[in-house]
N, C-alpha and C positions, 0 to 999 in steps of 0.2 A: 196695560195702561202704562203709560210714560211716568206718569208719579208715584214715585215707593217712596215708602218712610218720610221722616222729617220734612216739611218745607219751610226752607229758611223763608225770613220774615223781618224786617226791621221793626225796632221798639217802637217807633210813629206811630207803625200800621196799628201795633195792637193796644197802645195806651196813649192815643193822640194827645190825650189832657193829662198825662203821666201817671205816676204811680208812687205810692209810699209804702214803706215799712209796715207791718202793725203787731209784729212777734218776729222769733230766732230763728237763726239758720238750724238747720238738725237735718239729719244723715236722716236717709230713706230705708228704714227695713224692708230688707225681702220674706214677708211673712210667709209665704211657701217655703223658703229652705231651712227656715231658723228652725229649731227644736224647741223644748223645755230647760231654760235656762241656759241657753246656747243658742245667740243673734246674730244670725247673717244681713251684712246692709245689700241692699243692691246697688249693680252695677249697669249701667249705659248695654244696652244689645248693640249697641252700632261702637262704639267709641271704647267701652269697656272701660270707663271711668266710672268713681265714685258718683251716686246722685246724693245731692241733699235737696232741700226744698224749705222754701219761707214764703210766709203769708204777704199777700201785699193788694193794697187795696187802689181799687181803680178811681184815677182822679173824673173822669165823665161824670159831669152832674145830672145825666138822664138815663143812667146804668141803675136799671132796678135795687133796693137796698139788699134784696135778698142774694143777688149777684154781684153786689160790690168787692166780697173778701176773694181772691181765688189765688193757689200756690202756683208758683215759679219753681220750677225745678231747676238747678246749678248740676252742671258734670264740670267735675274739678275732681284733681288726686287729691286737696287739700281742702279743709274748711273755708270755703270763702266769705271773705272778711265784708261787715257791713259796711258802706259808706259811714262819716261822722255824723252824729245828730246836729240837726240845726238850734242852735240855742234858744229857748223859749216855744219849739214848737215840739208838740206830745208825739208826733210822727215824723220819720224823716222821710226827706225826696228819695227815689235812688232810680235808675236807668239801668237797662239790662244789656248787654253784650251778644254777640251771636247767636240771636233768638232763633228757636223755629218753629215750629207750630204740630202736631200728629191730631187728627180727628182721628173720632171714633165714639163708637155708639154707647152709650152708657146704660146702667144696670136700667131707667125708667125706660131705655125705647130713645132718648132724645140725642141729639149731635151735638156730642162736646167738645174739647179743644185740649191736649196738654201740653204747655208750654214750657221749653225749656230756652236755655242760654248759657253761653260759657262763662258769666263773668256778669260784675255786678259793680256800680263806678257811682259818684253824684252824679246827678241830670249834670247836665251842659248847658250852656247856657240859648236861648232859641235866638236865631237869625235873624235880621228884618228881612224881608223880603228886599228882592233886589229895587234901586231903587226910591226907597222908602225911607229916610232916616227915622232910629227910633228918638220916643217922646224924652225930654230931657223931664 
């Protein structure tokens, strides 16, 4: 098969209506290496970077409630830093960087997704289409 590993992905494809915050960044243990009282985090098999991972909820307003929260994993050698919160709003926006995608079959039988990215920014701001001036 011509596809191993990773398939990059832009953030569109996977959170067209975008995505927010809803908890912190935190380091990914490798709970196979770690011992009793002694934490191994793991690391990226392709990259051999650090993973951390934050929760972030999907802006689609027809993404079931029970599939709304799902984690974003980050490889970075350093803690990457959250976007600013937006003042008055309980969640913030945030846009992911170097997305890609790995399927694979999960413990019920069904086809899941883990997604990762290198990097973590505010949205952007969207485009009009060509064309179109946007509404004043």
């Amino acid at each position: 098969m011509a596809i191993q590993g990773p398939i990059p992905i832009s953030f569109e494809q996977v959170f067209p209506h975008g995505c927010y915050l809803v908890g912190n960044v935190e380091q990914v243990k490798d709970f196979d290496a770690s011992t009793n009282g002694r934490t191994v985090y793991a690391k990226d098999k392709t990259t051999g970077e650090p993973v951390w991972q934050v929760p972030v909820m999907d802006g689609d307003p027809t993404v079931k409630a029970s599939q709304k929260t799902v984690a974003v994993k980050l490889l970075s050698s350093t803690e990457p830093i959250a976007p600013p919160s937006v003042a008055g709003v309980p969640i913030t926006p945030v846009e992911f960087v170097g997305m890609t995608v790995t399927p694979y079959v999960s413990q019920a039988g069904r086809l899941a997704y883990s997604i990762r990215a290198t990097g973590m920014r505010p949205p952007r701001a969207k485009q009009a289409p060509a064309g179109k001036e946007a509404a004043a």
